[in-house]
C-alpha positions as a Markdown table, in Angstrom:
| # | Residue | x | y | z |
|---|---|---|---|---|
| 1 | Unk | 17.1 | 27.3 | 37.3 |
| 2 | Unk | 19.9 | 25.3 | 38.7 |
| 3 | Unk | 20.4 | 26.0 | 42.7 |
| 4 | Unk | 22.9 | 25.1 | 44.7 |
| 5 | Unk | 24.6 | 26.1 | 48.1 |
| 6 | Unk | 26.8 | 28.9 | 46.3 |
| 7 | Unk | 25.7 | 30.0 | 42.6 |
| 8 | Unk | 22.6 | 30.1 | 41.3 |
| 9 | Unk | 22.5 | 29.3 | 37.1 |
| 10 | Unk | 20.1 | 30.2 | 34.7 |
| 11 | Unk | 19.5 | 28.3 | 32.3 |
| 12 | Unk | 20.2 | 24.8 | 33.1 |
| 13 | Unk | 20.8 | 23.8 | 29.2 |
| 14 | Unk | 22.7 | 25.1 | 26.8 |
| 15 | Unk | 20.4 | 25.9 | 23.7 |
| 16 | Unk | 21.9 | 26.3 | 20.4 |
| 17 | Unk | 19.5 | 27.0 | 17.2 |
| 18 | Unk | 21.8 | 24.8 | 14.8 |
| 19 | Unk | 22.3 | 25.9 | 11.6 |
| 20 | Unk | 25.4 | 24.3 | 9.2 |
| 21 | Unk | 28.4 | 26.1 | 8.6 |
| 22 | Unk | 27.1 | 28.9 | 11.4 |
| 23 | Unk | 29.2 | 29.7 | 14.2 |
| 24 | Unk | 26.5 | 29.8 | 17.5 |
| 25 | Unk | 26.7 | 31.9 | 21.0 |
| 26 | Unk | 24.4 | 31.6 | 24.1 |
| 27 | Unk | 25.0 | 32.7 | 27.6 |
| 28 | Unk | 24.8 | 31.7 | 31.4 |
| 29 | Unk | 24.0 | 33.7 | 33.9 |
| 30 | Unk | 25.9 | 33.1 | 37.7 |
| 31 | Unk | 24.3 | 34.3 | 40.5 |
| 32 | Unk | 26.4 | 34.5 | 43.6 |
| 33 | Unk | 24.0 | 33.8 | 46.7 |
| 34 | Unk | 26.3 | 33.8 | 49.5 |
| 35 | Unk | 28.4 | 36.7 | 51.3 |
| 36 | Unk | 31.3 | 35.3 | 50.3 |
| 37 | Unk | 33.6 | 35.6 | 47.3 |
| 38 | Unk | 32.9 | 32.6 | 44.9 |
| 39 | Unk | 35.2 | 31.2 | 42.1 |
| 40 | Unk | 33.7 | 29.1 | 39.1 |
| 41 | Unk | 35.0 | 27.2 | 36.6 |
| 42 | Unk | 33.3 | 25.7 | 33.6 |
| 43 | Unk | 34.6 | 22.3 | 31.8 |
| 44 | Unk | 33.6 | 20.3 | 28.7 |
| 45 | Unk | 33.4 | 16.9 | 27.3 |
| 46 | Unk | 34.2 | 18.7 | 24.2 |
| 47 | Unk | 36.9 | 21.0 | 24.3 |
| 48 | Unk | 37.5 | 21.9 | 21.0 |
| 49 | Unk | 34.0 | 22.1 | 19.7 |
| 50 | Unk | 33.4 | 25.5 | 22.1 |
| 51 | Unk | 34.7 | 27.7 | 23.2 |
| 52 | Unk | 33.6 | 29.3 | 27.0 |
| 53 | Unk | 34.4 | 33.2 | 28.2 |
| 54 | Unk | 35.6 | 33.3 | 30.5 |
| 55 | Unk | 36.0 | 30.2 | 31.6 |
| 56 | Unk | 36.9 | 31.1 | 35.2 |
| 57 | Unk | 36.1 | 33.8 | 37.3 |
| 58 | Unk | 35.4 | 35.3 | 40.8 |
| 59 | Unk | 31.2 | 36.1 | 41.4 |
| 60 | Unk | 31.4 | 38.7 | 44.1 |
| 61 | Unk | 28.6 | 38.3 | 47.1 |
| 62 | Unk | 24.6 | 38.9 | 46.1 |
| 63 | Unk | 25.9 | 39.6 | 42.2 |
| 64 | Unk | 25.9 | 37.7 | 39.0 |
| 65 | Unk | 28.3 | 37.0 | 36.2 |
| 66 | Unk | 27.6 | 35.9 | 32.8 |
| 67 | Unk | 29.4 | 33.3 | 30.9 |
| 68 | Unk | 29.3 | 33.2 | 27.0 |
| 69 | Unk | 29.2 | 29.7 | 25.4 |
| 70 | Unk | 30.1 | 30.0 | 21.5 |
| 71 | Unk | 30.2 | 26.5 | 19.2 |
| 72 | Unk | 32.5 | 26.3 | 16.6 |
| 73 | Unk | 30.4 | 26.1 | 13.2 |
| 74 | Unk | 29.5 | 22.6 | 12.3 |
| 75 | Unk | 29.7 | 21.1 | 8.5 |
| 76 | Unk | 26.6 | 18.8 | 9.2 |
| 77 | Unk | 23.3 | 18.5 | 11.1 |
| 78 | Unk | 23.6 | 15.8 | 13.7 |
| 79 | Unk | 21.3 | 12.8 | 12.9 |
| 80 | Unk | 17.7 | 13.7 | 14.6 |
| 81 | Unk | 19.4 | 17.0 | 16.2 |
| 82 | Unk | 20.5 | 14.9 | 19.1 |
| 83 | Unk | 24.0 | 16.4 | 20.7 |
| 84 | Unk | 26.1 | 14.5 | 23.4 |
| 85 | Unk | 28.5 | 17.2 | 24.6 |
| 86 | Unk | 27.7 | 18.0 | 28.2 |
| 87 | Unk | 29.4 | 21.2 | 30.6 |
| 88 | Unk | 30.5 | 21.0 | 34.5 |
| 89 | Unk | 30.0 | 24.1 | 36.3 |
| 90 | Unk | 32.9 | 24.0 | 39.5 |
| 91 | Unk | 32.3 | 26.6 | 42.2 |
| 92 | Unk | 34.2 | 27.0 | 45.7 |
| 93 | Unk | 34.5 | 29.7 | 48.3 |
| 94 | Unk | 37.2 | 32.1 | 47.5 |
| 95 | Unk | 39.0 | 34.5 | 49.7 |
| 96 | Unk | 37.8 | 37.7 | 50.7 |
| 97 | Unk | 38.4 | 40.1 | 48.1 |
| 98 | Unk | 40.5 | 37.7 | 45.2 |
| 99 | Unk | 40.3 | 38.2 | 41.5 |
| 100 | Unk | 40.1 | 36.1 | 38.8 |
| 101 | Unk | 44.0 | 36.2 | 38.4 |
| 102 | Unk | 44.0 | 34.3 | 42.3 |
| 103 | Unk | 42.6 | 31.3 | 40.9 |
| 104 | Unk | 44.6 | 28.4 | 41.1 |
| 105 | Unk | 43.9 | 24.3 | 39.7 |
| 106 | Unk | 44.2 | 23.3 | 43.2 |
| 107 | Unk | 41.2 | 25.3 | 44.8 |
| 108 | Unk | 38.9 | 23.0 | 42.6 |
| 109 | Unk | 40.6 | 19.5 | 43.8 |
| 110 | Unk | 38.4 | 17.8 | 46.0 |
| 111 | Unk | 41.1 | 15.3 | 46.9 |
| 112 | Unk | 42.9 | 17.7 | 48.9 |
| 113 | Unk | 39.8 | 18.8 | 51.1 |
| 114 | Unk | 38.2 | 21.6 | 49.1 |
| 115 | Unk | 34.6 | 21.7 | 49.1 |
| 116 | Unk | 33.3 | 21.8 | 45.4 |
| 117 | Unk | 29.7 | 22.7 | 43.9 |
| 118 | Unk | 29.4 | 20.8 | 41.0 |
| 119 | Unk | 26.6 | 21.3 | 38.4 |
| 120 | Unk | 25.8 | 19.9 | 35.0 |
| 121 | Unk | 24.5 | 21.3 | 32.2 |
| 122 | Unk | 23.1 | 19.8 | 29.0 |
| 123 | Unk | 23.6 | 20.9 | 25.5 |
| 124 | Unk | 20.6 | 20.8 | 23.5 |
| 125 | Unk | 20.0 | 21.4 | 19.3 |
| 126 | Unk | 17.3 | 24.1 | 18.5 |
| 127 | Unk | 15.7 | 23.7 | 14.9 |
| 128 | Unk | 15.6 | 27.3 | 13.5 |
| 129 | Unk | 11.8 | 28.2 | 13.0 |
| 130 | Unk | 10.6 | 28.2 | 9.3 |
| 131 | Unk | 7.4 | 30.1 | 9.5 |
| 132 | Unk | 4.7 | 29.3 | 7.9 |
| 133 | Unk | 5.4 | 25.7 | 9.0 |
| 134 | Unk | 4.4 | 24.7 | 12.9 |
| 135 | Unk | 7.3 | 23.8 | 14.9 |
| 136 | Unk | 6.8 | 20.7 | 17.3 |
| 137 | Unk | 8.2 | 19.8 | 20.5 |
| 138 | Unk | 9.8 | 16.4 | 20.1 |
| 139 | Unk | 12.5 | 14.5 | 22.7 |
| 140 | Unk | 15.0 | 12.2 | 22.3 |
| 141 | Unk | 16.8 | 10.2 | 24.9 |
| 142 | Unk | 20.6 | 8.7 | 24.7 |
| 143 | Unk | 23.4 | 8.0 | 27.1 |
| 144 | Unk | 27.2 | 8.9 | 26.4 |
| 145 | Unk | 29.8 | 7.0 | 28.0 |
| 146 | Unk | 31.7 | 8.0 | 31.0 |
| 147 | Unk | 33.4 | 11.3 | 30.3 |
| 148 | Unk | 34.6 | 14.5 | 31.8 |
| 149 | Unk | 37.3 | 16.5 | 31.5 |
| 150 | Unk | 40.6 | 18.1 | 33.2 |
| 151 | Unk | 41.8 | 21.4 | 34.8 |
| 152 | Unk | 42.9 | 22.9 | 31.4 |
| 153 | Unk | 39.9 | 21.4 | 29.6 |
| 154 | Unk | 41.0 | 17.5 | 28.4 |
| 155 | Unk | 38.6 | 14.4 | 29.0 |
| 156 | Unk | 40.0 | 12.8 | 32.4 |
| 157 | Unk | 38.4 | 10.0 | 34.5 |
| 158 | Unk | 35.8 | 11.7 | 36.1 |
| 159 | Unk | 31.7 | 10.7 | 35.4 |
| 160 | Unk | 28.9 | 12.8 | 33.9 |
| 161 | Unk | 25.5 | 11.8 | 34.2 |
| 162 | Unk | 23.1 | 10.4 | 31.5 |
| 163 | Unk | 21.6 | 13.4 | 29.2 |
| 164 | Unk | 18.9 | 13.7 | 27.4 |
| 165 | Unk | 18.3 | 15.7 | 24.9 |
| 166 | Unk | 15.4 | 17.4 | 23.0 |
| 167 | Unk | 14.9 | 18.3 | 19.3 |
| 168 | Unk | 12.9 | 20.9 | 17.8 |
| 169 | Unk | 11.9 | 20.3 | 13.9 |
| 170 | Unk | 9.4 | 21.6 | 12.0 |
| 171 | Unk | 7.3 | 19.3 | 10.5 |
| 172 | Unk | 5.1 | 19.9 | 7.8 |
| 173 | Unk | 1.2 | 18.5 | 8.6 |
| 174 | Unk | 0.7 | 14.7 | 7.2 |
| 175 | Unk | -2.4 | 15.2 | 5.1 |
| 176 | Unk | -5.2 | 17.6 | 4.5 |
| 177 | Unk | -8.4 | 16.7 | 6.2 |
| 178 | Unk | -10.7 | 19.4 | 5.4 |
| 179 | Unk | -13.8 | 19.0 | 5.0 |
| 180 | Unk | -14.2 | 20.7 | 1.5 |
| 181 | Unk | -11.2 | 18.2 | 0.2 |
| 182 | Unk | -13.7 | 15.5 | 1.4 |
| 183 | Unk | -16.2 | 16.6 | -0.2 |
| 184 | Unk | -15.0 | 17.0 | -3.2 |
| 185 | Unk | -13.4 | 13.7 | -3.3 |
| 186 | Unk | -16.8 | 12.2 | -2.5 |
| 187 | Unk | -18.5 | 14.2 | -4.8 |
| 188 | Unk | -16.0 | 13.2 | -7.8 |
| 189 | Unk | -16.5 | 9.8 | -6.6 |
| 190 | Unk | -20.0 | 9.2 | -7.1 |
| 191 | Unk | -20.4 | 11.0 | -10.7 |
| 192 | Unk | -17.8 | 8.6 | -11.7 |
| 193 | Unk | -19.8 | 5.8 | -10.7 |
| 194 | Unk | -22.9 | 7.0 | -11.9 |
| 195 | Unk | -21.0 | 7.8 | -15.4 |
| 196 | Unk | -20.3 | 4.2 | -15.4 |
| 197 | Unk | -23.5 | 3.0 | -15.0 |
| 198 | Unk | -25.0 | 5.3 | -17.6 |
| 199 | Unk | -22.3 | 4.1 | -19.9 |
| 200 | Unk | -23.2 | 0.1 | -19.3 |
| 201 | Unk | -26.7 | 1.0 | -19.9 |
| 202 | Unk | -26.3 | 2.8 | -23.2 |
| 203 | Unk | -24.3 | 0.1 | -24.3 |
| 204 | Unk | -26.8 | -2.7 | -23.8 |
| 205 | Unk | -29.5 | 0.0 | -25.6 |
| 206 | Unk | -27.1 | 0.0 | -28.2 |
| 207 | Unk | -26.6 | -3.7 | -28.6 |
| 208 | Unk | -30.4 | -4.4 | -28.4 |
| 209 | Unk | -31.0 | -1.6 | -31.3 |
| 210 | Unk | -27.9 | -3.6 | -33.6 |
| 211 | Unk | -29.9 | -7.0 | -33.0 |
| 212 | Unk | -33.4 | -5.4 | -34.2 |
| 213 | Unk | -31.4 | -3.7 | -36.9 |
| 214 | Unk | -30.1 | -7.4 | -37.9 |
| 215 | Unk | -33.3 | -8.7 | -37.9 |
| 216 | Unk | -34.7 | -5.9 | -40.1 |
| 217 | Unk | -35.3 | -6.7 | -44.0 |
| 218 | Unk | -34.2 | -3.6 | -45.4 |
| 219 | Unk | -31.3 | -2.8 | -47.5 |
| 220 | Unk | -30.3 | 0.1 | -45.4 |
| 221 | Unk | -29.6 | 1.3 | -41.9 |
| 222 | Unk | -32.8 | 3.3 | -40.7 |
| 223 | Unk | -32.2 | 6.9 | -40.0 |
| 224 | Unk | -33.3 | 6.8 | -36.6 |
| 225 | Unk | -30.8 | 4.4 | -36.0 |
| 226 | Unk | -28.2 | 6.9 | -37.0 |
| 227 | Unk | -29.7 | 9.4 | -34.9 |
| 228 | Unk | -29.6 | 7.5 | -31.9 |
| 229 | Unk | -26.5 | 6.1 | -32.1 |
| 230 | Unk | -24.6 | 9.5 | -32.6 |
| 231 | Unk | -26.9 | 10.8 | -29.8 |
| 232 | Unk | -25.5 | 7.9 | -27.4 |
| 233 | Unk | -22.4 | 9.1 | -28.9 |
| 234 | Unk | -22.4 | 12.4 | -27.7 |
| 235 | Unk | -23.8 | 11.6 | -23.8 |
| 236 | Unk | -20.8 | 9.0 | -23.7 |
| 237 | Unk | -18.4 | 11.8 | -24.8 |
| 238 | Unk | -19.5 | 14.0 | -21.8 |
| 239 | Unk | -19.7 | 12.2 | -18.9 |
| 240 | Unk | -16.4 | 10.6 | -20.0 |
| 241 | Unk | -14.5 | 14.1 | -20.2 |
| 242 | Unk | -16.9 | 14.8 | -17.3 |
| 243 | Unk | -14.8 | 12.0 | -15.3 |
């Protein structure tokens, strides 16, 4: 909560959960602390982007006023949800009893003596949750230029202070490291290798049994040869579709 000698304002940023083409409200809450009748004004570095009701008032003493902030709807999601757009609060004792319709440009000027209560508010870009998926906290920092804005709302010579802001994205998780995926991997791993190995050792079986079948004097190929070559056969078969 933002304090200061006259209003109290809750919250101190202005949270929007962005979504494209979606027209976005959330509210301020002024709380008078004082005896005295306090007028407020609220500004932007952004005029046409939001739109602020009201955007002056009178908080009577010990009571609060709320203030609704709507953004236009956007045609794009900001690169890494980052906004610039920042919001002056102006407050200034009133007179006993005035209305809204008693304020006047010239009880904000400072030049002419009045004592304003200035406070600034951030805007900051909310991720819309998209259960299951964890959302994370994340923050970004950036500085916009010297900015502020006029009576009726325009950008004047005035200075705002460095903002930063924070993005909320959900992100899924990296990689699975369970223990079962592990395990299985491993597990996969080492019948392949041992696959392999059977396979080199049933070839050199089979290359010894060719030479001793070269060296034989018979006419034909020996029956047991044929047996143990479609038997080598079939073990190569499974551990290959076994792989």
């Amino acid at each position: 909560m933002s304090t200061g000698d006259l209003l109290s304002i809750e919250p101190q940023e202005l949270q929007f959960p962005f979504e494209p083409r979606k027209q976005i409200s959330c509210s301020l809450q002024l709380f008078n602390k004082t005896d005295n009748y306090v007028a407020f004004k609220v500004k932007t570095t952004n005029p046409k982007k939001y739109c602020v009701r009201p955007n002056t008032g009178i908080v009577m003493p010990k009571s609060s006023c709320d203030v609704t902030v709507t953004m236009q709807a956007q045609k794009e999601v900001p690169p890494d949800m980052q906004c610039r757009d920042k919001f002056l609060l102006q407050s200034v004792v009133a007179s006993p009893g005035a209305a809204a319709k008693d304020i006047t440009p010239e009880m904000f000027n400072k030049e002419s003596g009045h004592h304003v209560e200035e406070s600034k508010l951030r805007v900051v870009y909310v991720a819309p949750p998209r259960p299951p998926s964890p959302v994370h906290e994340g923050s970004e920092e950036g500085s916009s230029p010297r900015a502020s804005v006029s009576d009726n709302g325009n950008i004047n010579n005035s200075e705002f202070t460095t903002v930063t802001s924070r993005a909320y994205m959900a992100q899924p998780d990296p990689q699975d490291n369970s223990s079962e995926t592990r395990a299985l991997i491993s597990k996969l791993t080492e019948e392949k290798s041992s696959a392999i190995q059977q396979n080199n050792k049933l070839q050199q079986e089979l290359e010894l049994l060719r030479r001793e079948a070269n060296k034989s004097r018979g006419g034909g190929i020996p029956l047991i040869f044929v047996l143990l070559v479609g038997l080598i056969g079939i073990i190569l078969g499974y551990f290959l579709k076994k792989t």
